[in-house]
PyMOL CGO cylinders between C-alpha atoms (Angstrom):
from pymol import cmd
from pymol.cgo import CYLINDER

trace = [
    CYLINDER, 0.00, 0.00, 0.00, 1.24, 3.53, -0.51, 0.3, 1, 1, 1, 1, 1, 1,
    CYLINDER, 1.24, 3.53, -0.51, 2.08, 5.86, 1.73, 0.3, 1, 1, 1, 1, 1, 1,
    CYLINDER, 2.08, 5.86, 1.73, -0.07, 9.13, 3.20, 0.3, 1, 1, 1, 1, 1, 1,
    CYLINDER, -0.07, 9.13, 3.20, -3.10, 8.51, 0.94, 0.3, 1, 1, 1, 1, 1, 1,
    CYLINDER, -3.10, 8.51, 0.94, -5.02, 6.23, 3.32, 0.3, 1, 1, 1, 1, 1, 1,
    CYLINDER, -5.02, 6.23, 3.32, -7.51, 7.64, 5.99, 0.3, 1, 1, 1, 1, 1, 1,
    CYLINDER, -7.51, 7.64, 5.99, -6.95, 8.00, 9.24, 0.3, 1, 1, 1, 1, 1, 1,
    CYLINDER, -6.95, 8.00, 9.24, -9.40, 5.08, 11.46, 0.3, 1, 1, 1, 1, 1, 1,
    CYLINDER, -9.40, 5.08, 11.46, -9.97, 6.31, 14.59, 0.3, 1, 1, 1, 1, 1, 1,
    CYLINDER, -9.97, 6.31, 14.59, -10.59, 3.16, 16.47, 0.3, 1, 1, 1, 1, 1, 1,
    CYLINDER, -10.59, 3.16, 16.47, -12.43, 4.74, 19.48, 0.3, 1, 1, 1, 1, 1, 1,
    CYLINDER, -12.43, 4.74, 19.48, -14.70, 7.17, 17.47, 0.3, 1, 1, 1, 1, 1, 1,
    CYLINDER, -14.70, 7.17, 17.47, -18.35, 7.43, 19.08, 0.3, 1, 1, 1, 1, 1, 1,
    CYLINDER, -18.35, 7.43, 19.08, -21.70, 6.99, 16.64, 0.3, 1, 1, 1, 1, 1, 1,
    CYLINDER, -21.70, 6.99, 16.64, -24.55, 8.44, 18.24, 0.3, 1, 1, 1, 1, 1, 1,
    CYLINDER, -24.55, 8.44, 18.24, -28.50, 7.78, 17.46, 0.3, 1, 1, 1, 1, 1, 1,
    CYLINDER, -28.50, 7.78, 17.46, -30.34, 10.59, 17.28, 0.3, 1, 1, 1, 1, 1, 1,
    CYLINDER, -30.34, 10.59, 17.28, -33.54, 9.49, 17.88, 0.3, 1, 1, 1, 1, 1, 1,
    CYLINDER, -33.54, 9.49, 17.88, -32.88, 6.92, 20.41, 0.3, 1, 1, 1, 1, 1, 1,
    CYLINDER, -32.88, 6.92, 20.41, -29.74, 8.20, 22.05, 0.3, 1, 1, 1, 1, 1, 1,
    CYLINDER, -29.74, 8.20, 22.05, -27.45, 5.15, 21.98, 0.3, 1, 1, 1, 1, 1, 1,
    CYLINDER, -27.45, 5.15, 21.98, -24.01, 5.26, 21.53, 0.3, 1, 1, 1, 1, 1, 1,
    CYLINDER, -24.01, 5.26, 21.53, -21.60, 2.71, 19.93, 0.3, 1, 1, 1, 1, 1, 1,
    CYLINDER, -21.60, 2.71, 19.93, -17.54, 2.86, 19.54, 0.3, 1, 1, 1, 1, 1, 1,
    CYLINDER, -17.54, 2.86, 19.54, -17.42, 1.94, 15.93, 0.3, 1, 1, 1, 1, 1, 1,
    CYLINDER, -17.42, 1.94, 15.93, -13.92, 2.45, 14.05, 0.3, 1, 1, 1, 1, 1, 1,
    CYLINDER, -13.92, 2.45, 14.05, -14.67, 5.10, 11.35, 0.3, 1, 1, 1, 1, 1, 1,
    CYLINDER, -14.67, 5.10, 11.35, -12.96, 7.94, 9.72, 0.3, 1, 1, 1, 1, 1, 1,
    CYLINDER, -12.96, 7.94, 9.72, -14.31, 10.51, 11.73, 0.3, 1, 1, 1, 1, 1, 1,
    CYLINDER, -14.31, 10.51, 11.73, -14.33, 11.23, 15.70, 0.3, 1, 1, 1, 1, 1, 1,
    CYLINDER, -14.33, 11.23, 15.70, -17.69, 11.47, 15.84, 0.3, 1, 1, 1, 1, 1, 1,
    CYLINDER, -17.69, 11.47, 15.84, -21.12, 11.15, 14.07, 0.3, 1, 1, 1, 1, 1, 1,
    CYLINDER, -21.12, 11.15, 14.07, -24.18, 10.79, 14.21, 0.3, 1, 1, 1, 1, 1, 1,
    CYLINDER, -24.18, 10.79, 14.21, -27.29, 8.47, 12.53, 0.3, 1, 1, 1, 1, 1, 1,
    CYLINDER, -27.29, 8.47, 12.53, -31.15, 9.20, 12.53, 0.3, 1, 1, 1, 1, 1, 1,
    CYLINDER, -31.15, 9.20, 12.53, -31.70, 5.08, 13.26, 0.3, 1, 1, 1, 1, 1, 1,
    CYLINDER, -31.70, 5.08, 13.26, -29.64, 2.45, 14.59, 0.3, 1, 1, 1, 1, 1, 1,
    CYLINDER, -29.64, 2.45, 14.59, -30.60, -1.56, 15.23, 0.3, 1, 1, 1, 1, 1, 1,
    CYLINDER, -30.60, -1.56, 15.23, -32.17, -0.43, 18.37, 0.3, 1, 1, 1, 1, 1, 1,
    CYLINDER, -32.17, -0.43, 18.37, -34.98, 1.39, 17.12, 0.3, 1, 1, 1, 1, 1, 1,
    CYLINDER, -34.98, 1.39, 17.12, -35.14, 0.87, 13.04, 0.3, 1, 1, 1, 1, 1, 1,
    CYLINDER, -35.14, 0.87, 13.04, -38.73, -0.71, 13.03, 0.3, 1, 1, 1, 1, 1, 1,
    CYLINDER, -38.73, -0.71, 13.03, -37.33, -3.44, 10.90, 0.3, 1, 1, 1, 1, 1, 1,
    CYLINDER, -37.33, -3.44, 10.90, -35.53, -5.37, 14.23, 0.3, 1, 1, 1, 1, 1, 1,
    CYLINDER, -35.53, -5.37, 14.23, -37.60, -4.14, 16.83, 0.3, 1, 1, 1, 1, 1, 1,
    CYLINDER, -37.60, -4.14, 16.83, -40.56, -5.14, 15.45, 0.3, 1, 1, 1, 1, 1, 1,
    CYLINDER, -40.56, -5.14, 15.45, -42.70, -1.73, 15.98, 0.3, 1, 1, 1, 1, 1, 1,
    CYLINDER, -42.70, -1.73, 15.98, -42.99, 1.66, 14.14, 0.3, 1, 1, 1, 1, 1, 1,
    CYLINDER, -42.99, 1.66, 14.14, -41.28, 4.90, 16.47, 0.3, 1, 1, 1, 1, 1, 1,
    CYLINDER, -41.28, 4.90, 16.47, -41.72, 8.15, 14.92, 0.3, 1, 1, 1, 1, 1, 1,
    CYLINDER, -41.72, 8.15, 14.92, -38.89, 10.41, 14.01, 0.3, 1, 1, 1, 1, 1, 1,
    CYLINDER, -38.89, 10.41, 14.01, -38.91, 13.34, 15.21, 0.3, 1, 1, 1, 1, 1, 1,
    CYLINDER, -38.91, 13.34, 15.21, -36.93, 15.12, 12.04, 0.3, 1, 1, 1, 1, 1, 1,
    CYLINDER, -36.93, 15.12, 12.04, -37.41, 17.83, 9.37, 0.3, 1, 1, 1, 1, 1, 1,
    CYLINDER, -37.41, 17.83, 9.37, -36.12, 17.25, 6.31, 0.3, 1, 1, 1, 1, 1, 1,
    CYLINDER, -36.12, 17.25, 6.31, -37.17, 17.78, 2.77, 0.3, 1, 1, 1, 1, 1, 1,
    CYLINDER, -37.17, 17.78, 2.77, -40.31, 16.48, 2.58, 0.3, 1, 1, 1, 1, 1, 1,
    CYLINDER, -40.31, 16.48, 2.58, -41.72, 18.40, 5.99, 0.3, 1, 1, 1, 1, 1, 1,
    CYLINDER, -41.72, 18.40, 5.99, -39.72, 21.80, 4.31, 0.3, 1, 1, 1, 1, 1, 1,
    CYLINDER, -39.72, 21.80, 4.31, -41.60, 21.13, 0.85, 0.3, 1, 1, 1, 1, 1, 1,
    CYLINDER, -41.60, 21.13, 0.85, -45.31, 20.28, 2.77, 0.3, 1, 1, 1, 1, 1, 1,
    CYLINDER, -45.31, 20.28, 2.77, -44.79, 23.51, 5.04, 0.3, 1, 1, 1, 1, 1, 1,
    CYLINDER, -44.79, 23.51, 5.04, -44.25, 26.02, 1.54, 0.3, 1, 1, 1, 1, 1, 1,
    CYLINDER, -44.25, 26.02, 1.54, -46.81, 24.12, 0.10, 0.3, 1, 1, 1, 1, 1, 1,
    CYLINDER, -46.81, 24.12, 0.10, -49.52, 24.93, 2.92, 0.3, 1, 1, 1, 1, 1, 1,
    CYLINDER, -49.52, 24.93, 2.92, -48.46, 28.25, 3.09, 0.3, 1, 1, 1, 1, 1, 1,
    CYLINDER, -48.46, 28.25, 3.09, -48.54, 28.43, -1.11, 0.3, 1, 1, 1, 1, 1, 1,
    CYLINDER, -48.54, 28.43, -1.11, -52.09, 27.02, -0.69, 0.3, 1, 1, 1, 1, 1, 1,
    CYLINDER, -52.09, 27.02, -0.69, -53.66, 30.09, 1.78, 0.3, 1, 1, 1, 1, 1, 1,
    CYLINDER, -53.66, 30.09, 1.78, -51.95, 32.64, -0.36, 0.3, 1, 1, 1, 1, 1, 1,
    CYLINDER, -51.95, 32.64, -0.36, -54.33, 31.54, -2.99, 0.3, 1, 1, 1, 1, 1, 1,
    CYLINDER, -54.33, 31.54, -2.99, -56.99, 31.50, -0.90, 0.3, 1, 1, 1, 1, 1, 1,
    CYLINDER, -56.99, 31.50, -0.90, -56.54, 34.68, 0.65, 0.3, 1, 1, 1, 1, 1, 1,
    CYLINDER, -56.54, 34.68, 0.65, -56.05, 36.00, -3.20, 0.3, 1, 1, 1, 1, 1, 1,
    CYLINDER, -56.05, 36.00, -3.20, -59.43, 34.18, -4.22, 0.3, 1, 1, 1, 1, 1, 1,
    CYLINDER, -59.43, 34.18, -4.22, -61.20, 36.09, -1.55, 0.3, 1, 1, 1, 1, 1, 1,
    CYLINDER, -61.20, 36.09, -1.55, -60.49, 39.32, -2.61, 0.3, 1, 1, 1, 1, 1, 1,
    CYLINDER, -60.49, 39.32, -2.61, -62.93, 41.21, -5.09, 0.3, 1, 1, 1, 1, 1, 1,
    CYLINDER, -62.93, 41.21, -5.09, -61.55, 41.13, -8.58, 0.3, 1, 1, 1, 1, 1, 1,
    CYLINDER, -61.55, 41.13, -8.58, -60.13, 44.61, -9.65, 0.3, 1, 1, 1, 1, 1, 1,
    CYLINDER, -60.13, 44.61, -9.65, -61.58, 46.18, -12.99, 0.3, 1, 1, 1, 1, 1, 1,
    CYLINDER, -61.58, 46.18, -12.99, -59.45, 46.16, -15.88, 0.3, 1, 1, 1, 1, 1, 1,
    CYLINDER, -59.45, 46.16, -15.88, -57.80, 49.28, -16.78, 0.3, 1, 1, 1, 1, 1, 1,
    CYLINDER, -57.80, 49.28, -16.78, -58.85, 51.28, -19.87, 0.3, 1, 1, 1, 1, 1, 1,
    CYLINDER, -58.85, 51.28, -19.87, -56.12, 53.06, -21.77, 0.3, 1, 1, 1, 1, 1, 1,
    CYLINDER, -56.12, 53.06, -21.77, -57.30, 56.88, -22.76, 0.3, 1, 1, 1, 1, 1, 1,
    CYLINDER, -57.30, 56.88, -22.76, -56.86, 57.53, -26.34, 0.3, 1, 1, 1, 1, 1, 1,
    CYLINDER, -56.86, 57.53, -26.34, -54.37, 60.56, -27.02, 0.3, 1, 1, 1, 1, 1, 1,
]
cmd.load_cgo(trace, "trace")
């Protein structure tokens, strides 16, 4: 193997779940990270759903969606204006 171009593997770096709280000494490239679900609460091995308690993407795109949605409401409410007439010169 060559020289210098390898990553560093920190052997005691910590892994922390974010929506569970564990914490595992897993040897990675980093100190320190974090994951949104490990094995102890992925619904897949403990056998029942938890919520996540994120915002990502989807909640950012459903928020400026509702909001999108009572603009036009609030613009369908108002009376309509009346067409301006251009005076002949």
């Amino acid at each position: 193997m060559k020289k210098g171009i390898h990553a560093q593997i920190y052997q005691d770096a910590k892994t922390t779940c974010v929506s569970c709280g564990a914490v595992y000494r897993i040897p990675t490239t980093v100190k320190q990270q974090q994951v949104e679900v490990c094995a102890n609460c992925h619904p897949v091995y403990t056998g029942e759903y938890r919520g996540i308690i994120s915002s990502g993407r989807v909640d950012r795109f459903r928020k400026l969606q509702a909001v999108s949605k009572q603009k036009k409401e609030a613009e369908a409410k108002k009376p309509a204006r009346k067409p301006r007439v251009k005076k002949a010169k």
